[in-house]
C-alpha positions in Angstrom: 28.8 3.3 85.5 26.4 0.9 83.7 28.3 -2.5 81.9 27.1 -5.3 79.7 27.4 -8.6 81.3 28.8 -10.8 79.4 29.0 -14.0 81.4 25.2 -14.5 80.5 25.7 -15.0 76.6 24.3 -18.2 75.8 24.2 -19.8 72.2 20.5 -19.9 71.7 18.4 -19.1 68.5 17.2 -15.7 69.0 19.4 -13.1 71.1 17.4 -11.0 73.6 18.8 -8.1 75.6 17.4 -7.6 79.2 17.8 -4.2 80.4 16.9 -3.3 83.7 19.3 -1.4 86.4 19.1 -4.4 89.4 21.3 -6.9 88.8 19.1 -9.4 90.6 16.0 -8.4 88.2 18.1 -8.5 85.2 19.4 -12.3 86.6 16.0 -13.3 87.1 14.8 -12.6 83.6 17.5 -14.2 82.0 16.9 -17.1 83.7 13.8 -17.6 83.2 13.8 -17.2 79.5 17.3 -19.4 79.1 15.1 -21.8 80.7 12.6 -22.0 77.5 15.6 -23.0 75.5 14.7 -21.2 72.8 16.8 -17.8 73.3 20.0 -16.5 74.2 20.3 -13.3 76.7 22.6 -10.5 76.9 21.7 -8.0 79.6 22.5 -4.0 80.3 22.1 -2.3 83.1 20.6 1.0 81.5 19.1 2.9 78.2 22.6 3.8 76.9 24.2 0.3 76.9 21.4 -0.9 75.9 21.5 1.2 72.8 25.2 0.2 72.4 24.7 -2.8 72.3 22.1 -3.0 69.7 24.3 -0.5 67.5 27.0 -3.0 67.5 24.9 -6.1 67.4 22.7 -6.5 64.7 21.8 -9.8 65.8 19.7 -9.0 68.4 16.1 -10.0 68.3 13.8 -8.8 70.8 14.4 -6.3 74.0 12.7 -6.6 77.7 13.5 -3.2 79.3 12.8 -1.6 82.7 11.6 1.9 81.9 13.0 4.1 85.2 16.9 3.6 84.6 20.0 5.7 85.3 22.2 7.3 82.3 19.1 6.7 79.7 15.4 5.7 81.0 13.7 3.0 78.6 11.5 5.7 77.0 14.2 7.6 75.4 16.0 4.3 74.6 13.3 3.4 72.7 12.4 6.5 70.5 16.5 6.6 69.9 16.1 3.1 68.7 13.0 3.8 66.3 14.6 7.0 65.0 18.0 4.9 64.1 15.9 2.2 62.1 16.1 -0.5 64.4 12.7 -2.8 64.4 13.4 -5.2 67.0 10.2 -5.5 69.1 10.4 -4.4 72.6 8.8 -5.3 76.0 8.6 -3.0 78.6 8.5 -3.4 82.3 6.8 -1.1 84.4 5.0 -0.9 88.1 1.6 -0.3 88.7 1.8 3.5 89.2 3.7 3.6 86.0 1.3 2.8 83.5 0.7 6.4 81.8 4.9 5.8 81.4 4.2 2.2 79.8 1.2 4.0 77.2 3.9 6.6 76.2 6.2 3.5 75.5 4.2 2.1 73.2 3.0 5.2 71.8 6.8 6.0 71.0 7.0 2.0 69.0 7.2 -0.9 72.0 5.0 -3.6 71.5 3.6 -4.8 74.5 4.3 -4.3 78.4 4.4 -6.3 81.2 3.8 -5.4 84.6 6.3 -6.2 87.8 4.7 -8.4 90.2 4.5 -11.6 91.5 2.9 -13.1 88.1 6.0 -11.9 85.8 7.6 -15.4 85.7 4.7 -16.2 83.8 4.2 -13.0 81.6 7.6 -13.0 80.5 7.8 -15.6 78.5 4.3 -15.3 77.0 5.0 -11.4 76.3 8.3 -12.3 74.6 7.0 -15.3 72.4 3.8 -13.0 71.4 6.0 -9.8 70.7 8.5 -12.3 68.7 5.1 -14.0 66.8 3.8 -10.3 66.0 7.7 -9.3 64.5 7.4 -12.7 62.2 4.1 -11.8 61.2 5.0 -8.3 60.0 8.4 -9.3 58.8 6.2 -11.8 56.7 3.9 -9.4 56.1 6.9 -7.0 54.6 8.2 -9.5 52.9 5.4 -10.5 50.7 4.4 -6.6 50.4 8.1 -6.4 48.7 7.4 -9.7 47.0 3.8 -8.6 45.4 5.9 -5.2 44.7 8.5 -7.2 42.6 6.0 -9.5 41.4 3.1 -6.1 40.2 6.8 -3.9 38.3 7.6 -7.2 36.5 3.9 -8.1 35.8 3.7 -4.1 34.6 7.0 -5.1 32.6 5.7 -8.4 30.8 2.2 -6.5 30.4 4.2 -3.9 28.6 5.9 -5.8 26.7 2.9 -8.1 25.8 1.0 -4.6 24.9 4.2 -3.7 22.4 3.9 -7.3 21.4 0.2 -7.3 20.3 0.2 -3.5 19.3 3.8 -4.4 16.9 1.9 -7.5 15.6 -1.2 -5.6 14.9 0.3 -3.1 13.3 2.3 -6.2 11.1 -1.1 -7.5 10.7 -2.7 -4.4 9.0 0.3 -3.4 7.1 0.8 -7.3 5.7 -2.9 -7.3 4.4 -2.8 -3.9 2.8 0.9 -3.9 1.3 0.9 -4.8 -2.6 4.7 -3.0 -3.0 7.0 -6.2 -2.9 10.0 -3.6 -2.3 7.6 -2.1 0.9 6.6 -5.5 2.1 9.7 -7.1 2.6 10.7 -3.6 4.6 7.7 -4.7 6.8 8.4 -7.8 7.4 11.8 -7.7 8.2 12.1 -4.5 10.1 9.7 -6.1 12.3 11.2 -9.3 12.5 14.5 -7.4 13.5 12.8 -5.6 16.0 10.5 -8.4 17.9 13.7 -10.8 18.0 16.0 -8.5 19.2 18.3 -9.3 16.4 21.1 -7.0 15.0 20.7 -8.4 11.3 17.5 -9.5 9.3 17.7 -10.7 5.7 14.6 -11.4 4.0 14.8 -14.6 1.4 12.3 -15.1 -1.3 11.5 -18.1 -2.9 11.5 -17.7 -6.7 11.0 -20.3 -8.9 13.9 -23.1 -7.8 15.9 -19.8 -6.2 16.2 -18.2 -2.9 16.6 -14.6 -3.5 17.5 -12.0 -0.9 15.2 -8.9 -1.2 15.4 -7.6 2.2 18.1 -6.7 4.6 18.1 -4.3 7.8 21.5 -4.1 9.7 20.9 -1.5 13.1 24.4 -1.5 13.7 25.4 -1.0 10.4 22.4 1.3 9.7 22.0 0.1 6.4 17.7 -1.1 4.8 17.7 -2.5 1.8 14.9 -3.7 0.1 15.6 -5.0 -3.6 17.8 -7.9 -4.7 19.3 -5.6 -7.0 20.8 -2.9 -4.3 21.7 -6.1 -1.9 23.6 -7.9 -4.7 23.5 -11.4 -2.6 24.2 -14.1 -4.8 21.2 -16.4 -5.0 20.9 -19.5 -2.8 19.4 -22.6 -4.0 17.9 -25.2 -1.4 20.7 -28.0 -2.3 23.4 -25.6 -1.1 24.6 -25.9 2.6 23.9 -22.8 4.0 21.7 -22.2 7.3 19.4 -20.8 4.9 19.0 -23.1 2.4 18.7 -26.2 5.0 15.7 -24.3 7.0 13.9 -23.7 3.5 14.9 -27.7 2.9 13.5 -28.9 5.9 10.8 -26.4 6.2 11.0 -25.9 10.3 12.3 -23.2 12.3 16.4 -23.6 13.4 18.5 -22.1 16.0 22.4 -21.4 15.4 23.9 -20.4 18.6 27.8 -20.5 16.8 27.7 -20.7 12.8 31.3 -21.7 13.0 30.7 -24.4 14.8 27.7 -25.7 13.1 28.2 -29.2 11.4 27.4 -29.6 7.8 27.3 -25.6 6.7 29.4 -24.7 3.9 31.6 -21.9 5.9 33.1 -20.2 2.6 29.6 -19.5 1.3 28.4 -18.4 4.4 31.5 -16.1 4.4 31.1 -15.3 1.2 27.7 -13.8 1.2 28.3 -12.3 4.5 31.0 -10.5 3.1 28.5 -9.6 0.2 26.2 -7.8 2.5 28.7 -6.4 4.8 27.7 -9.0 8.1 29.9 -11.1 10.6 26.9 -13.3 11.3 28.1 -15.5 14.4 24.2 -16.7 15.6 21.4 -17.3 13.6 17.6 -18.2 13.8 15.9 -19.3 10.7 12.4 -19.0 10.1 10.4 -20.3 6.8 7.0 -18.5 5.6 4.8 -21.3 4.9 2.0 -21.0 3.4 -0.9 -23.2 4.3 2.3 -25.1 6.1 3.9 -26.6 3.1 4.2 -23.9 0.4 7.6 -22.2 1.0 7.0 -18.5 0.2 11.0 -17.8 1.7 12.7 -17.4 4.9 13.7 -14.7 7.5 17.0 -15.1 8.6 17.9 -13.1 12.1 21.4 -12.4 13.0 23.4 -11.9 16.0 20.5 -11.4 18.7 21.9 -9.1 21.8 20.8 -9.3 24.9 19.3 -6.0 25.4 21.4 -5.0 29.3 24.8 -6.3 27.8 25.1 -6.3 24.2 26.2 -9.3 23.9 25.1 -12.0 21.4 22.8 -14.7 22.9 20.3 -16.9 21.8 16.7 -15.9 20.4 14.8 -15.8 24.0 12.3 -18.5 23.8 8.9 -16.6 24.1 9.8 -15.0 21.0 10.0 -17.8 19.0 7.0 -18.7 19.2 5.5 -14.6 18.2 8.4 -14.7 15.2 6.5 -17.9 13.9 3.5 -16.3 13.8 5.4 -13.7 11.8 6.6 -15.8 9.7 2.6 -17.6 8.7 1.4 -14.1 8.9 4.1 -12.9 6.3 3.7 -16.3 4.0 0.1 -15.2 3.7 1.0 -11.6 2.6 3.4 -12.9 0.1 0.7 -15.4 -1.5 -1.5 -12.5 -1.9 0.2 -9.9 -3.2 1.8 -13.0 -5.5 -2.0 -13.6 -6.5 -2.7 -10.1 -6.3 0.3 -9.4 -8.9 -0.5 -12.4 -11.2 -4.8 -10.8 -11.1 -3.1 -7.7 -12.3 -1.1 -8.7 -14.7 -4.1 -10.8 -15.8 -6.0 -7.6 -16.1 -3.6 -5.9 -18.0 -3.2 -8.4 -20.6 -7.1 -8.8 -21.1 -7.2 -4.9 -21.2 -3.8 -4.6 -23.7 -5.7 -7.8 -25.8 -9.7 -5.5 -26.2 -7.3 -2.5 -26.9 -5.3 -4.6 -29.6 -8.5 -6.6 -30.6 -10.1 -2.4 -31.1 -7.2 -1.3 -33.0 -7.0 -4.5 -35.4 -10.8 -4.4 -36.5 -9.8 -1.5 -38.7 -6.5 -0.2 -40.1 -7.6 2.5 -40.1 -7.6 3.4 -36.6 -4.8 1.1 -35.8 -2.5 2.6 -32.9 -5.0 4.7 -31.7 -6.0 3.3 -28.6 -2.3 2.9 -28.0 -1.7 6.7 -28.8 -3.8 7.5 -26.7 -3.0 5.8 -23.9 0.4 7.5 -23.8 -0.7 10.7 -24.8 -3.3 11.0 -21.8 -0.4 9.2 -19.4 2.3 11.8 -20.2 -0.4 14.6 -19.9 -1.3 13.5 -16.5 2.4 13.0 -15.1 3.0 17.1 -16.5 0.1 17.8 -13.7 1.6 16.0 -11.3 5.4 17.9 -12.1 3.2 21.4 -12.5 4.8 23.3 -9.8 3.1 26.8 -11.1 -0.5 27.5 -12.3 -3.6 25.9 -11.8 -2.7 22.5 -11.0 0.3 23.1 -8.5 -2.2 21.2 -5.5 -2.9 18.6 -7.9 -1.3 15.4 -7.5 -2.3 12.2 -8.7 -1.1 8.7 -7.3 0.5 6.2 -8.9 -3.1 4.0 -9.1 -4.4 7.2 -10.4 -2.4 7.4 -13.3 -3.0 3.9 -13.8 -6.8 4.5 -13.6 -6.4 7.3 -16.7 -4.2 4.8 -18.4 -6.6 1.7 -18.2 -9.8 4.0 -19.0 -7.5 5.6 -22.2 -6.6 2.0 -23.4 -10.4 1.1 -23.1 -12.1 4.5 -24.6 -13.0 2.9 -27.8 -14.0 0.0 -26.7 -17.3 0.5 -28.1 -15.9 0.6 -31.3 -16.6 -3.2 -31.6 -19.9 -3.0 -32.9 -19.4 -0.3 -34.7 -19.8 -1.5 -38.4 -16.1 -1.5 -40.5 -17.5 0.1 -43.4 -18.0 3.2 -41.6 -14.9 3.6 -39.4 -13.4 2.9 -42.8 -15.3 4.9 -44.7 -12.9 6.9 -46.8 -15.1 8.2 -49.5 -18.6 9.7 -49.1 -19.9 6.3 -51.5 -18.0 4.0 -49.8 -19.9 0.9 -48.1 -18.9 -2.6 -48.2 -17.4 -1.2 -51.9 -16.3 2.5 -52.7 -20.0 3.0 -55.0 -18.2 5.3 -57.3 -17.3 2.6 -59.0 -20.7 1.5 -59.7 -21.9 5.2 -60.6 -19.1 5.8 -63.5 -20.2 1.9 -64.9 -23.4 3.7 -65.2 -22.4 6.5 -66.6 -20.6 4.1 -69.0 -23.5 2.6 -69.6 -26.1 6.2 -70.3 -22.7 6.9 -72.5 -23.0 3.6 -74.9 -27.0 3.6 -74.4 -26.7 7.3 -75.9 -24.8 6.1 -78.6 -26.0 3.7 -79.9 -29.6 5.2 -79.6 -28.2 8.3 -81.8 -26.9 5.7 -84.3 -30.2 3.9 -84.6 -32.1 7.5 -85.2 -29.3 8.3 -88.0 -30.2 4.9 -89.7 -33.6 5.9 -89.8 -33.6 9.2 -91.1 -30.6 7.9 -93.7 -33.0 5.5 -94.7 -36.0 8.5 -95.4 -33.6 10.3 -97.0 -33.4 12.9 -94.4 -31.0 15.9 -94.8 -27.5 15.7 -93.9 -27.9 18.7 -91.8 -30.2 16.4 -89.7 -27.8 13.7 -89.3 -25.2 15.9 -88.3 -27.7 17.4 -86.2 -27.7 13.8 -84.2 -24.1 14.1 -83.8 -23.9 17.2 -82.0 -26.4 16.5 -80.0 -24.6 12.9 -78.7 -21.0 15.0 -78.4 -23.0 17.5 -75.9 -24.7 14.5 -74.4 -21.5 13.1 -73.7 -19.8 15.9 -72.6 -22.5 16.7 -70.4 -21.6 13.1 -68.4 -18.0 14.0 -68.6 -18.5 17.0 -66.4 -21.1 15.1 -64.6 -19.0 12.5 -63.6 -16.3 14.6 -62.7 -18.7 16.8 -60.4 -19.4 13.4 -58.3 -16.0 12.6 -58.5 -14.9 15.8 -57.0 -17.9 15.7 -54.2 -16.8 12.0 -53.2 -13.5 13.8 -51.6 -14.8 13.9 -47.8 -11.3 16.6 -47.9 -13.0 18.5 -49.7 -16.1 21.2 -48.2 -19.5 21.2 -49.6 -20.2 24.9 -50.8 -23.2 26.2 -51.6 -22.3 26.3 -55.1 -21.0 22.3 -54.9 -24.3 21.6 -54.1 -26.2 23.5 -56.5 -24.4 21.7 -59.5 -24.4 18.3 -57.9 -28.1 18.5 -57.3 -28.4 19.8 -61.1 -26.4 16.6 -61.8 -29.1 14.1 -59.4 -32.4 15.7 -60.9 -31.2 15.3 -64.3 -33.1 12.3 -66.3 -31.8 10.8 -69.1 -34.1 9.4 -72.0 -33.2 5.9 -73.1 -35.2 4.1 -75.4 -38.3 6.0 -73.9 -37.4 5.2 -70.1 -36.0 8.2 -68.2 -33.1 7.0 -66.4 -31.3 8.5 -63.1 -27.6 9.5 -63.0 -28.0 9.1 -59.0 -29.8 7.2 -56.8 -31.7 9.4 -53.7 -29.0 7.0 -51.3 -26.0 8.2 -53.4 -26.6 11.8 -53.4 -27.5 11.8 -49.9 -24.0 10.6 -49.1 -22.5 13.0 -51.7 -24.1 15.9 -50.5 -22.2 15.6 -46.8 -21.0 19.2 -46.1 -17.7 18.0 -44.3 -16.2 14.3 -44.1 -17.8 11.2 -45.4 -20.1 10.5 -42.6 -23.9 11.2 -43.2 -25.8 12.0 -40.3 -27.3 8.6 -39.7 -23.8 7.1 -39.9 -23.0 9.6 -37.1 -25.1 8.4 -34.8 -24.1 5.1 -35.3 -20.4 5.9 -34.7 -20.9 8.1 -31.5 -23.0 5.1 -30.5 -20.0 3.5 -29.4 -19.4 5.6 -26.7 -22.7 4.2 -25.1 -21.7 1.0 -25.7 -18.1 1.3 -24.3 -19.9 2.8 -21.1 -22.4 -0.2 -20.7 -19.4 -2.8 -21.8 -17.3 -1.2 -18.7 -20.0 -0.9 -16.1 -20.5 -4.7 -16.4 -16.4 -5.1 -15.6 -16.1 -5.9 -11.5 -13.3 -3.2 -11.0 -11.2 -3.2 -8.2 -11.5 -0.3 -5.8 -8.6 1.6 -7.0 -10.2 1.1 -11.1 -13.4 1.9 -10.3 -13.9 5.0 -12.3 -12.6 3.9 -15.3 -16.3 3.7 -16.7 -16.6 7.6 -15.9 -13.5 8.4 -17.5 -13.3 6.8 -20.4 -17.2 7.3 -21.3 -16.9 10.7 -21.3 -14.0 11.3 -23.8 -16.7 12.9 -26.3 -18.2 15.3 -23.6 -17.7 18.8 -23.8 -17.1 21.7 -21.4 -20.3 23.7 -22.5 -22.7 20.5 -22.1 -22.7 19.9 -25.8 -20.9 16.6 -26.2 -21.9 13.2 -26.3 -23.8 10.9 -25.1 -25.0 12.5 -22.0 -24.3 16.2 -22.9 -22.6 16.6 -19.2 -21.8 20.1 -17.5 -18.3 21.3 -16.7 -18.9 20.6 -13.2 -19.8 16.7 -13.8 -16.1 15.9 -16.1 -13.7 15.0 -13.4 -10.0 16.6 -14.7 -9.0 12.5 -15.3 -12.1 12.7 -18.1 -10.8 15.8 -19.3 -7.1 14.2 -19.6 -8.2 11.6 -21.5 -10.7 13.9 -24.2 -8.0 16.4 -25.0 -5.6 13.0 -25.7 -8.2 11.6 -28.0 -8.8 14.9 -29.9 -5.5 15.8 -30.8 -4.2 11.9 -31.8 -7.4 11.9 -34.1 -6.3 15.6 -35.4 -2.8 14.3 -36.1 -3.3 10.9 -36.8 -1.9 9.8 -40.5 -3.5 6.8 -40.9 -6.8 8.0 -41.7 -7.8 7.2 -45.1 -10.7 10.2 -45.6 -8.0 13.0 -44.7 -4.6 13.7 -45.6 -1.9 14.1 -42.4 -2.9 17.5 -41.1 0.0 19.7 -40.0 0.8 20.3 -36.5 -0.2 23.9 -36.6 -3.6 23.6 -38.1 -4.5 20.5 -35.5 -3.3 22.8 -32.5 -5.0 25.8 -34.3 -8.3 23.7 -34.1 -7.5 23.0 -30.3 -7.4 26.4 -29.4 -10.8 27.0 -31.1 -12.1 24.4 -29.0 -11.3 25.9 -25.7 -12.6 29.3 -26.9 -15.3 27.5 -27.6 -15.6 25.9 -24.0 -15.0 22.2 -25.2 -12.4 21.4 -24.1 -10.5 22.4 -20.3 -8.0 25.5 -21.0 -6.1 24.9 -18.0 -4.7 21.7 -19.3 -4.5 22.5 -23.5 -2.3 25.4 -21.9 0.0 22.8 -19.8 -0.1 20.9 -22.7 1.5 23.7 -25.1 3.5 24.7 -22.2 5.4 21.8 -21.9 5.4 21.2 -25.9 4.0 17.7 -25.8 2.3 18.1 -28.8 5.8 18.5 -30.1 7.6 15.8 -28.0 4.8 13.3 -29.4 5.0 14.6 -33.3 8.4 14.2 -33.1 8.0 10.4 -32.1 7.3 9.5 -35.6 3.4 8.9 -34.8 2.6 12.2 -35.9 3.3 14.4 -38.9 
């Protein structure tokens, strides 16, 4: 029975196991490589042992083996030992007849093979040190295989991470630039904040005026987003106090609290306090300022509690993020100065908008509050399309910048109206010009009356003095009484045709153009009761605008559309022109002034004319009609969408949802 002889242990640096079934061979061996220095030898006498052996020793570095053994030859030693895992080289020993045994060796995983003859003292050693060199090699090998494998999943990991890094931040980019909602920014700015730190809290802080004001706050484990001071209800901070957030705002640089209750010079109860405000148990902190241009504090993002994404646990803000969360923090500083100057342009805007309408309106009291009417009318109008969840409009929706769009181009419809002359949009008598010329026509009249009279009293001295009958004088008396009478219903027949209320008839005009072709006779000059201007004014069918007037009204609509075209408009404003220059266009193609198809009003144009007829119907400040009542004005409305002027689709929206009474009932309208 084979043994393992273990006199022949010997503390070298690498254990080899000799395995050959002569003692004398296996002694031989041994000594020859003990004699290097470099190894210690165990020995076995066959496969089995040998196999033993290496199952119990793991120390075991390299193995020289006969191949024809008893028990176990070499060759199956060595494919047991490959299909156990072991990777120890091996060296095998074989005669000169045995070599198709030695290729099958090393075809089943030995290394290298020696031959037994008289040179083997020699080969030993050389076979064992290259086998040995060939195992460091492809340990070495293995080892930086596993290294570069390590090294490639946490380069894929950082690559990743870099990739979520850039894509996150270029997201925060796009949505920074295009954001003009304060309550929608802060959400972006913390909720990536929250997320790129790690952090379990993020609480956005606004400088206002003197103030730091919290307007943001995002709370994972709380799942609570807020983004308005008013729902937060934090009490504001101001940069004296000592709290972590009012000392990073003071000194303008980024700060790191690992442990806020062991920070020096923080006011504890106010940090408690406001913590308790939002609902936090802040224990760490890193503080970030938004500078602008670096010196213009815009606020501060405050990150709470960071966790370490394996444990949980609170740790500090990992380094290679602080440098990503100060770029956050310039890109956010940016955003807030622009939509700050973007807010301050609009409300710019608006107040040079709110002064031409008010500057429109206060050229003539007579249409003051229209523009302003308007406006709302057209606004409330628009908002019933939006709610329409029925009908022809249930697909329409307009945006909020929409509705502003049809508000701006309602308040600057009549913009035109400032060259328009005051005597006519004042015009509340046909006559009237700079002065109502009534007036001027009954001084006349006056005048023909007195001229008369005292012409009659100068033909009754004369014939007095021939002696003429008194049936002649008398005569002269008569006559001056129907003279005068005469003017008396003259007078009144220009009176009553100066009343733009009241229609022209046929008849009307037939008796006042009796009255302006009459000639009186005084003192051998015929003299006119009306001038040709007068009687053209007079003879206006309907209203108290002649026809050249007319065109000098409707002229403002050309000149509001050429005053708004020359405005720079934003993108979302840019058809204000368009809809506010076609308020006097009809459906069928006969408005004014391009006479556009049905096709070319856009519903926002539409909007705004139906607004502008019905405030002009109602209206009661006009001083050339009395207040019209609600039911002739809507009565006139419906004859304008029979007559294709006006959309039906929305004058039956607006009956539907009784705005016309909502907005009489107001007190603007009777």
């Amino acid at each position: 029975m084979g043994g393992f002889d273990s006199h022949r242990v010997y503390a070298k640096v690498i254990k080899v196991l000799v395995v050959d079934d002569e003692f004398l061979v296996r002694e031989f061996l041994s000594d020859i490589l003990l004699a290097t220095e470099k190894y210690q030898v165990i020995s076995a006498d066959n496969g089995q042992t040998a196999l033993d052996l290496c199952r119990q020793d793991a120390g075991i570095g390299l193995i020289v083996s006969d191949m024809n053994m008893p028990v176990k030859d070499g060759l199956s030693m060595i494919k047991d030992l490959r299909g156990a895992g072991m990777d120890m080289p091996i060296v095998v020993m074989s005669g000169n007849n045995e070599i198709a045994i030695a290729i099958a060796a090393l075809n089943s995983g030995a290394n290298d093979y020696l031959i037994k003859d008289e040179n083997i003292q020699d080969t030993v050693v050389l076979a064992v040190e290259k086998a040995l060199e060939k195992k460091r090699i492809e340990d070495d090998n293995r080892q930086l295989q596993e290294l570069q494998k390590r090294f490639l999943v946490e380069l894929d990991g950082m690559v990743h991470e870099l990739e979520t890094v850039v894509e996150r931040m270029t997201v925060l980019g796009t949505a920074l630039s295009s954001e003009r909602h304060s309550n929608r920014l802060a959400e972006v700015i913390i909720s990536h904040a929250v997320h790129l730190s790690g952090a379990d809290y993020g609480l956005l802080w606004m400088m206002e005026k003197d103030k730091l004001v919290c307007t943001g706050l995002q709370a994972l484990s709380l799942g609570v987003s807020k983004y308005n001071a008013e729902g937060i209800g934090m009490e504001n901070l101001a940069v004296s106090q000592l709290h972590p957030v009012a000392l990073a705002a003071l000194n303008k640089q980024p700060a790191q609290v690992p442990d806020i209750a062991e920070q020096p010079g923080i006011d504890m109860t106010l940090v408690r306090r406001l913590d308790a405000a939002a609902g936090l148990n802040g224990r760490s902190m890193y503080l970030v300022p938004m500078l602008h241009h670096g010196h213009d504090l815009m606020g501060v993002i405050q990150l709470v509690n960071t966790l370490d994404a394996d444990t949980g646990r609170i740790r500090q803000i990992n380094l290679k993020r602080k440098g990503i969360l100060e770029s956050l923090a310039l890109q956010a500083a940016l955003a807030i100065r622009n939509q700050k100057l973007f807010h301050e342009m609009e409300n710019l805007f608006e107040a040079v908008v709110q002064v031409m309408a008010s500057a429109i309106d206060e050229k003539s009291p007579v249409t003051k509050g229209h523009i302003s009417r308007v406006a709302q009318i057209a606004v409330e109008l628009a908002q019933e399309v939006n709610a329409a969840n029925e009908g022809a409009f249930v697909e329409t929706r307009f945006t909020e910048d929409e509705l502003d769009e049809i508000r701006i181009a309602a308040l600057l419809h009549d913009v035109g109206k400032i060259t328009t002359p005051e005597h006519i949009l004042e015009k509340g008598t046909k006559l009237e010009k700079l002065l109502d010329r009534l007036e001027l026509i009954e001084e006349r009249f006056r005048y023909v009356g007195a001229a008369l009279t005292a012409q009659c009293m100068a033909e009754k001295i004369r014939l007095m003095e021939e002696g003429a009958p008194e049936a002649a004088v008398a005569g002269l008396d008569e006559k001056l009484r129907q003279q005068l009478r005469e003017l008396q219903d003259d007078i009144g027949i220009i009176r009553a045709a100066n009343n733009p209320e009241e229609f022209m008839s046929d008849e009307k005009l037939a008796r006042l153009q009796q009255v302006y072709a009459k000639r009186i006779s005084l003192n051998g000059d015929e003299t006119r009761l009306l001038t040709d201007d007068e009687f053209t004014n007079l003879s206006i069918r309907r209203g108290s605008i002649t026809p050249a007037e007319l065109a000098i009204m409707r002229n403002h609509v050309e000149v509001t559309i050429r005053l708004l075209n020359q405005i720079p408009f934003t993108e979302k404003l840019k058809n204000v022109p368009i809809y506010a220059g076609g308020h006097h266009e009809k459906l069928n193609g006969q408005g004014y002034p391009q006479k556009l198809a049905e096709s070319q009003l856009p519903l926002q144009t539409r909007i705004v004319a139906i607004a502008d007829l019905f405030e002009a119907l109602t209206a009661s400040d006009r001083p050339y009609k009395k207040s019209m009542p609600l039911a002739k004005a809507m009565s006139i409305m419906e004859s304008a969408v029979e007559n294709e002027e006006i959309d039906r689709n929305l004058f039956e929206l607006f009956k539907k949802q009784k705005l016309h009474e909502r907005l009489s009932g107001r007190g603007q309208h009777p």
